[in-house]
Chimera marker file (.cmm) of the C-alpha trace (Angstrom):
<marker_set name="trace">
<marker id="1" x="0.000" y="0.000" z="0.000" r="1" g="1" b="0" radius="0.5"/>
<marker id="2" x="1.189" y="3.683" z="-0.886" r="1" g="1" b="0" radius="0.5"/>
<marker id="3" x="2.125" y="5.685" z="2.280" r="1" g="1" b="0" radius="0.5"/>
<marker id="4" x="1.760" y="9.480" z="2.192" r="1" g="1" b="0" radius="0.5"/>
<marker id="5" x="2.678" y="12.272" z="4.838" r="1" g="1" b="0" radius="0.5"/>
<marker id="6" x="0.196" y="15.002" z="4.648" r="1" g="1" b="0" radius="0.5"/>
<marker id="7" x="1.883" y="18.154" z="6.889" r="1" g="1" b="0" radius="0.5"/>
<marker id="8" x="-0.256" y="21.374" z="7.713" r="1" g="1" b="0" radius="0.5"/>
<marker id="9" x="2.783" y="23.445" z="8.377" r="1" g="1" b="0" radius="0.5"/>
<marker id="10" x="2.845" y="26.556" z="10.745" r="1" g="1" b="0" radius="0.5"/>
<marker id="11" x="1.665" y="30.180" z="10.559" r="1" g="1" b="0" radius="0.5"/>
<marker id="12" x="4.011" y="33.078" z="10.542" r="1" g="1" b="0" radius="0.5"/>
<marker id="13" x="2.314" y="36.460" z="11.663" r="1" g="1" b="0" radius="0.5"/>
<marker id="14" x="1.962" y="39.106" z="14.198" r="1" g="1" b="0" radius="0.5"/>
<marker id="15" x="-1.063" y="37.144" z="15.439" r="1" g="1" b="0" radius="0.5"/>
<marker id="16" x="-2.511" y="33.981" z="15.712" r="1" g="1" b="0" radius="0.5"/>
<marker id="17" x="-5.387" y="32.877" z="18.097" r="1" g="1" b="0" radius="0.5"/>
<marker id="18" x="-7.567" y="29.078" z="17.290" r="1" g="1" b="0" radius="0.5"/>
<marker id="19" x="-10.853" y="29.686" z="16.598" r="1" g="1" b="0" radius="0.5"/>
<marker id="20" x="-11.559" y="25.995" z="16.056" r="1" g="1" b="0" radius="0.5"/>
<marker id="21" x="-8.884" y="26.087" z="13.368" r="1" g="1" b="0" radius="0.5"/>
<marker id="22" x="-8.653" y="22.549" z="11.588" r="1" g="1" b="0" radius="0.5"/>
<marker id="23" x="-6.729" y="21.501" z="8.455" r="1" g="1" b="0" radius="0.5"/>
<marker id="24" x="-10.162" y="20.744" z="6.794" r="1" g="1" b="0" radius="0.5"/>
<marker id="25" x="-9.348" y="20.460" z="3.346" r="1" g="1" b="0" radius="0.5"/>
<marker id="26" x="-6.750" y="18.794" z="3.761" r="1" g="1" b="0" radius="0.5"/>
<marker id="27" x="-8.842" y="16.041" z="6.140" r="1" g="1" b="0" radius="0.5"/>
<marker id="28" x="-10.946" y="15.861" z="3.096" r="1" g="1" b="0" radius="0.5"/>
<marker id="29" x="-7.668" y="15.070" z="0.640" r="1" g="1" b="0" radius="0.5"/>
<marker id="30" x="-6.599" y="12.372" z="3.110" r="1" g="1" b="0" radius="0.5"/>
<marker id="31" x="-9.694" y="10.739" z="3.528" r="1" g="1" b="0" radius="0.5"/>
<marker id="32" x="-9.722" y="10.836" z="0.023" r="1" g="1" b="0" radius="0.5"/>
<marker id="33" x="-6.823" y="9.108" z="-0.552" r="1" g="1" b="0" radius="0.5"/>
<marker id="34" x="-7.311" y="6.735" z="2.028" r="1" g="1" b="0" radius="0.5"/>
<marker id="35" x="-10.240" y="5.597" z="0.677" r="1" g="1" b="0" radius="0.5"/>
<marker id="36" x="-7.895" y="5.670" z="-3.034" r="1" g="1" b="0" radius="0.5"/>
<marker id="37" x="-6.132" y="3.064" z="-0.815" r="1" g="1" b="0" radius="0.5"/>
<marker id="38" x="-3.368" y="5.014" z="0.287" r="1" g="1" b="0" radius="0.5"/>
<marker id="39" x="-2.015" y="4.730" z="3.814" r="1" g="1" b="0" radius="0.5"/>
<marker id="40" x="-2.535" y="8.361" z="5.614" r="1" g="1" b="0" radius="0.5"/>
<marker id="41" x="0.194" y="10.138" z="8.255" r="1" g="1" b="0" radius="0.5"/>
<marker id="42" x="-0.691" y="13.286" z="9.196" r="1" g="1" b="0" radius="0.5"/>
<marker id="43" x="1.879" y="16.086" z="10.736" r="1" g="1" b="0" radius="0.5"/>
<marker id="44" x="-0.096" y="18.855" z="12.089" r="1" g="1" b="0" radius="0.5"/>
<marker id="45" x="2.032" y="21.920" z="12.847" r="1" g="1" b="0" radius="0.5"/>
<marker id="46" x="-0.675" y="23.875" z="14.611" r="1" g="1" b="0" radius="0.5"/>
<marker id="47" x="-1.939" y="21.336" z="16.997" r="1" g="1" b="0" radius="0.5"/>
<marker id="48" x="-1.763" y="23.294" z="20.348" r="1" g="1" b="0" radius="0.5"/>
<marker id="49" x="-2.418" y="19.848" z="22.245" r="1" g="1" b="0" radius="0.5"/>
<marker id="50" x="0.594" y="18.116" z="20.993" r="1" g="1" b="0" radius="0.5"/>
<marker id="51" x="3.212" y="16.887" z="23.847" r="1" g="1" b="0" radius="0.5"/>
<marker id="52" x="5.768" y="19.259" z="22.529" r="1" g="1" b="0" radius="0.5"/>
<marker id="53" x="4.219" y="22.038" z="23.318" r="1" g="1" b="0" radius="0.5"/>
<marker id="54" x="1.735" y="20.908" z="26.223" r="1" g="1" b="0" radius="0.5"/>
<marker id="55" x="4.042" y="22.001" z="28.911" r="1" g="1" b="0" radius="0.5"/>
<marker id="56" x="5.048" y="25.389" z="27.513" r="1" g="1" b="0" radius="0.5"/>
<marker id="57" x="1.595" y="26.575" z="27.379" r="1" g="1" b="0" radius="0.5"/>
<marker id="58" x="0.081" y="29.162" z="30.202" r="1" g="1" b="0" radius="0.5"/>
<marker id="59" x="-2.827" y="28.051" z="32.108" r="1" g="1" b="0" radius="0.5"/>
<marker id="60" x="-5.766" y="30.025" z="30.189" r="1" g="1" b="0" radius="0.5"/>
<marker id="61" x="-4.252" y="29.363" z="27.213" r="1" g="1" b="0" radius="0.5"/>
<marker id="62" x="-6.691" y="27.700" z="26.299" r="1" g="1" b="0" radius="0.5"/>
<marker id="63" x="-11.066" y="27.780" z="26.371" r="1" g="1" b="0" radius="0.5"/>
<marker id="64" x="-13.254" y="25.466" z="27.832" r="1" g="1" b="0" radius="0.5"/>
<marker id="65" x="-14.679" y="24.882" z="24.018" r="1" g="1" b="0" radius="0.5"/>
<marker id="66" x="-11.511" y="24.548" z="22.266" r="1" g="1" b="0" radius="0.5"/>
<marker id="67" x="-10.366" y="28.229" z="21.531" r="1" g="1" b="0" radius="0.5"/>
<marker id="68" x="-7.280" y="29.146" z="22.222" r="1" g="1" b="0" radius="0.5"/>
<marker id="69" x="-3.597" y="30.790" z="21.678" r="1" g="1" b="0" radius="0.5"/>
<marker id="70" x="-1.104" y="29.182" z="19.668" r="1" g="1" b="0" radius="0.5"/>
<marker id="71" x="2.785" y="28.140" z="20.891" r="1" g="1" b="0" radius="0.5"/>
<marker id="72" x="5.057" y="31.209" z="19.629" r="1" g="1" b="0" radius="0.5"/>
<marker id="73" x="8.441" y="31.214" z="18.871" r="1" g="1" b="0" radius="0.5"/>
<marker id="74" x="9.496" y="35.050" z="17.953" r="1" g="1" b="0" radius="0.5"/>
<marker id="75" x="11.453" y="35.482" z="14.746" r="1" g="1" b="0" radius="0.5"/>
<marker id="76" x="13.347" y="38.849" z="13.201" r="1" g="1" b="0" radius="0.5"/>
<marker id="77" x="10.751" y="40.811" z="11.204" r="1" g="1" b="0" radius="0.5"/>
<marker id="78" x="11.224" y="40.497" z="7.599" r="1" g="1" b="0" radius="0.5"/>
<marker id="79" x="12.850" y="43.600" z="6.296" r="1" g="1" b="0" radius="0.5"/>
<marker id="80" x="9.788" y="44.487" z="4.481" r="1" g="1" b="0" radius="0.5"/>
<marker id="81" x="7.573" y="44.516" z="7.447" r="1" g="1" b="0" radius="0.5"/>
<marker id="82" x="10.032" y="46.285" z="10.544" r="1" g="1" b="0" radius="0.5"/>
<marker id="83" x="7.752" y="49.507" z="10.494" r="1" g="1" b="0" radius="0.5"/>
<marker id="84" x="5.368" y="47.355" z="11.911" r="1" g="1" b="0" radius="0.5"/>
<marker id="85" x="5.450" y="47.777" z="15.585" r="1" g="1" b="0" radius="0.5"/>
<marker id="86" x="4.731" y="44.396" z="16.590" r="1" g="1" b="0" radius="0.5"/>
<marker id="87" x="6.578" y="41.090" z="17.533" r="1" g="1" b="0" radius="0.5"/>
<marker id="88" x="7.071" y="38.701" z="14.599" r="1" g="1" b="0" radius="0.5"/>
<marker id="89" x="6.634" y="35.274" z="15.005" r="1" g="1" b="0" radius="0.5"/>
<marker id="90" x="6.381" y="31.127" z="14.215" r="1" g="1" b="0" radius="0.5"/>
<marker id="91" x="3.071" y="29.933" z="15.635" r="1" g="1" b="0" radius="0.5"/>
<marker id="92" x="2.610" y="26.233" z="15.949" r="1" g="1" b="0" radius="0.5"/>
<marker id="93" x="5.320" y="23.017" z="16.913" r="1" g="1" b="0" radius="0.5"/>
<link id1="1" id2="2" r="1" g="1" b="0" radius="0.2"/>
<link id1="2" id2="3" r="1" g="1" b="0" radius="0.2"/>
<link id1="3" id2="4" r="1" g="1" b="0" radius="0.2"/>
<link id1="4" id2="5" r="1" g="1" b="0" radius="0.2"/>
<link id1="5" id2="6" r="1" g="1" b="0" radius="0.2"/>
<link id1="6" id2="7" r="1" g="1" b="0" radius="0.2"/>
<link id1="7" id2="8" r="1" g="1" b="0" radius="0.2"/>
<link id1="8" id2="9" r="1" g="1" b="0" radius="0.2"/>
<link id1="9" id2="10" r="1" g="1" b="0" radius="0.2"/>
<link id1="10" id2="11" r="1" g="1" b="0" radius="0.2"/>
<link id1="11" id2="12" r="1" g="1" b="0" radius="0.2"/>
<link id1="12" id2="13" r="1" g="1" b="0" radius="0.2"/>
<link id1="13" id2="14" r="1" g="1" b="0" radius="0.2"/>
<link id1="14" id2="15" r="1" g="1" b="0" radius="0.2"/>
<link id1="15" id2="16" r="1" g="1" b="0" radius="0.2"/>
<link id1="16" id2="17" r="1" g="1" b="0" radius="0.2"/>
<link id1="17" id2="18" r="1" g="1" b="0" radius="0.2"/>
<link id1="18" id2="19" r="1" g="1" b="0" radius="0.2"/>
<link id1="19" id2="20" r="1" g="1" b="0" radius="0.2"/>
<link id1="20" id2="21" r="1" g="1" b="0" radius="0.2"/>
<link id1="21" id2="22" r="1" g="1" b="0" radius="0.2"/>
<link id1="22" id2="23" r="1" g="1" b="0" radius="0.2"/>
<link id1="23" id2="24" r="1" g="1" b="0" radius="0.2"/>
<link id1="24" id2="25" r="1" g="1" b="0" radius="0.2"/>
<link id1="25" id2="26" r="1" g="1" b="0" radius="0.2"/>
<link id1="26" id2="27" r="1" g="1" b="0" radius="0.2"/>
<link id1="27" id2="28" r="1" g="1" b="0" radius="0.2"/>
<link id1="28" id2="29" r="1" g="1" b="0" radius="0.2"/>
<link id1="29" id2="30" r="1" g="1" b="0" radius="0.2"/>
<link id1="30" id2="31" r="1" g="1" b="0" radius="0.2"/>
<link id1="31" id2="32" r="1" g="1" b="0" radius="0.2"/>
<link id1="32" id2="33" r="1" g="1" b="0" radius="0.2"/>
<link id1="33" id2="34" r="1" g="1" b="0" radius="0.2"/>
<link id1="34" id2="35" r="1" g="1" b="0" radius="0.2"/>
<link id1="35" id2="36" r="1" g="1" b="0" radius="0.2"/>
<link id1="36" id2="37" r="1" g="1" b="0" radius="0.2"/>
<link id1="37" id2="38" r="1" g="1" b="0" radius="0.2"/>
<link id1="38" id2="39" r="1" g="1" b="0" radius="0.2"/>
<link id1="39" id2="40" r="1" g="1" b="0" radius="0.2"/>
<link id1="40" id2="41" r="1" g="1" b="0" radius="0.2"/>
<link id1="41" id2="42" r="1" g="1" b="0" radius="0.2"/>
<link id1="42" id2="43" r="1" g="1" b="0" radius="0.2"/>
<link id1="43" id2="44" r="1" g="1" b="0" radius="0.2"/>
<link id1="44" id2="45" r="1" g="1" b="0" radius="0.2"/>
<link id1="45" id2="46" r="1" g="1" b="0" radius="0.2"/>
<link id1="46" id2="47" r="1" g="1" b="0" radius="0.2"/>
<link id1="47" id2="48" r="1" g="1" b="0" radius="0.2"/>
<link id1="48" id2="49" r="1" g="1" b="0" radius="0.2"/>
<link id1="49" id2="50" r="1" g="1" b="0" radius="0.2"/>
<link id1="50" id2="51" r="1" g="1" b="0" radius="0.2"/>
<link id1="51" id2="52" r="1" g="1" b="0" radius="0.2"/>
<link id1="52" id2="53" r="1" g="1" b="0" radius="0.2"/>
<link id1="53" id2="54" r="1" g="1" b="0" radius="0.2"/>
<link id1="54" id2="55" r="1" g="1" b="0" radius="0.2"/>
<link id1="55" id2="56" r="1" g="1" b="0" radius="0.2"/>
<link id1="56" id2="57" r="1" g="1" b="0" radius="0.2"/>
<link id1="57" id2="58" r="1" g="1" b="0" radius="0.2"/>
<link id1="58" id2="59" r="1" g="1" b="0" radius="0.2"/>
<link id1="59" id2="60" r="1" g="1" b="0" radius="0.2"/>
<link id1="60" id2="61" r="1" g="1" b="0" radius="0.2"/>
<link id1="61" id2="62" r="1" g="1" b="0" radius="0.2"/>
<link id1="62" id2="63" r="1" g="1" b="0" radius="0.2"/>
<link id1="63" id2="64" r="1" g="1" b="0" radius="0.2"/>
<link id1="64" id2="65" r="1" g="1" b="0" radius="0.2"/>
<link id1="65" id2="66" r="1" g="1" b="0" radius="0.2"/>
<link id1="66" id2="67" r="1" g="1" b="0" radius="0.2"/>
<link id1="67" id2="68" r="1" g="1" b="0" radius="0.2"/>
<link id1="68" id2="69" r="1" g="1" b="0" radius="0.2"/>
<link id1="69" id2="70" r="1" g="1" b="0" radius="0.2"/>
<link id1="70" id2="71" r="1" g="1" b="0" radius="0.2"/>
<link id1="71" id2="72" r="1" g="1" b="0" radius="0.2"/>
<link id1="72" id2="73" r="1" g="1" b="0" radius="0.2"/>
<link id1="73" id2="74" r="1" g="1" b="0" radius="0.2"/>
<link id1="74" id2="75" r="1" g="1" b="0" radius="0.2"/>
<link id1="75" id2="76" r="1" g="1" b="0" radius="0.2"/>
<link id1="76" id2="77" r="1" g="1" b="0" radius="0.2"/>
<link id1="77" id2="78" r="1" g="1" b="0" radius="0.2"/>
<link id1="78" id2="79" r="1" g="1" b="0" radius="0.2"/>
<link id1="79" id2="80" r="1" g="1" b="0" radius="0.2"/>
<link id1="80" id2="81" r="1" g="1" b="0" radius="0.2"/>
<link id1="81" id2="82" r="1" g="1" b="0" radius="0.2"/>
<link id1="82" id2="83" r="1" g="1" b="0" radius="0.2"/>
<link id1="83" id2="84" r="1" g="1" b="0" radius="0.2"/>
<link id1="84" id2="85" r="1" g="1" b="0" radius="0.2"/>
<link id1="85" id2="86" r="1" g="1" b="0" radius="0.2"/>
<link id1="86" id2="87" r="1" g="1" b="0" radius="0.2"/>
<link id1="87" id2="88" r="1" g="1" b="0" radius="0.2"/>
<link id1="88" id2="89" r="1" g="1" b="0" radius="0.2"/>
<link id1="89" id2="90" r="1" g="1" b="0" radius="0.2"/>
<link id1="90" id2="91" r="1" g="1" b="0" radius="0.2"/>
<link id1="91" id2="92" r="1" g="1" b="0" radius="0.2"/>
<link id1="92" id2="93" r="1" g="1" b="0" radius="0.2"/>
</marker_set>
């Protein structure tokens, strides 16, 4: 059987805040090609419940009904965007 690695990689921004944010299309693309007969892995970069990250996330981080803030890791500003005055950053594992 055919073995893919789908990856829904992470967000760079000023801000970044789960609103019940799921890879949904590409869910649909792997259940796709599951049922195509592939065999399905799955990396998701902005799952703020994987072990990585569980124990560097603030208590309140996270809602009751799944909202919530992302890990950050702050990066330099692009040149282009350094009039900005706000942190730049990597949000996700």
């Amino acid at each position: 059987m055919p073995r893919l690695l789908l990856i829904n990689p992470w967000i760079t921004d000023f801000a970044a805040y789960d609103l019940w944010l799921k890879p949904l299309g590409l869910l649909y693309i792997g259940a796709y090609l599951r049922a195509a007969g592939y065999e399905i892995d799955l990396i998701d970069c902005m799952d703020r419940n994987h072990p990585s990250v569980s124990g560097l996330m603030k208590p309140g981080d996270s809602k009751p009904d799944g909202r919530g803030k992302f890990y950050k890791t702050e990066l330099p500003k692009p040149e282009s965007l350094h009039h900005i005055p706000r942190r730049w950053g990597r949000y996700g594992i």
